[in-house]
C-alpha positions in Angstrom: 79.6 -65.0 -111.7 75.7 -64.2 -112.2 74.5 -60.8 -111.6 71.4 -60.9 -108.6 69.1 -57.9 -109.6 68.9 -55.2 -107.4 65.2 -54.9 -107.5 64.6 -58.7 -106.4 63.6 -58.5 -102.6 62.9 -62.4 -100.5 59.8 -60.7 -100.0 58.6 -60.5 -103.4 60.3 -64.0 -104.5 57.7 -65.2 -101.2 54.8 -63.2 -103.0 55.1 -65.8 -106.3 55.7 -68.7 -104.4 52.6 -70.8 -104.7 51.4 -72.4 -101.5 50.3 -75.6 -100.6 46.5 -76.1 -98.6 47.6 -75.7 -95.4 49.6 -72.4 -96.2 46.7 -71.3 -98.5 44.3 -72.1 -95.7 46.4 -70.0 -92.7 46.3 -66.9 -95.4 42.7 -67.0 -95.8 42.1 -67.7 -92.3 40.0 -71.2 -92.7 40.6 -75.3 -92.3 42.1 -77.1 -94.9 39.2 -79.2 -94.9 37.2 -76.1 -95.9 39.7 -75.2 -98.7 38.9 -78.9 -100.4 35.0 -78.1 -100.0 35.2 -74.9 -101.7 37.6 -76.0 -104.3 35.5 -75.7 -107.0 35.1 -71.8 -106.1 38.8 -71.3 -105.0 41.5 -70.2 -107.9 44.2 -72.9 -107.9 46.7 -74.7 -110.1 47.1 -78.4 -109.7 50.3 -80.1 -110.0 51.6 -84.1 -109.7 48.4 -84.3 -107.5 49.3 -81.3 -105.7 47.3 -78.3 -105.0 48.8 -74.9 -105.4 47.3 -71.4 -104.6 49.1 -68.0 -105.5 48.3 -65.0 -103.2 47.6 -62.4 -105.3 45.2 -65.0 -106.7 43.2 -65.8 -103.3 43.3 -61.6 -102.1 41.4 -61.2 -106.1 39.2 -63.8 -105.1 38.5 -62.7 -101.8 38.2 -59.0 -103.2 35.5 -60.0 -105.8 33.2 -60.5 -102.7 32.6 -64.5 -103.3 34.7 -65.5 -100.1 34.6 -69.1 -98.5 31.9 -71.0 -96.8 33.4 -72.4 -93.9 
């Protein structure tokens, strides 16, 4: 039987989870529209054609002051 570790919590398996537009664009408090117009400016992973965002990723981003232009 495999061990689970004791210091794995959901919450921090949710924190790595990358999220999609329309998750990344509720979290930042913005359209989805303006996620795709400010992509170039926005940290992000692409994957199959998909567009993947990490959290810790976007708060850096928003923390470094350059925020989104909605």
């Amino acid at each position: 039987m495999a061990s689970i570790s004791s210091h794995s919590t959901p919450t921090s398996i949710n924190e790595d989870q990358p999220l999609p537009v329309k998750e990344a664009a509720d979290f930042l408090g913005v359209a989805p529209q303006t996620i795709y117009q400010n992509i170039d400016r926005i940290p992000h992973r692409k994957r199959f054609g998909r567009l993947y965002f990490f959290k810790v990723e976007l708060l850096e981003y928003l923390n470094a002051g350059e925020g989104v232009k909605a």
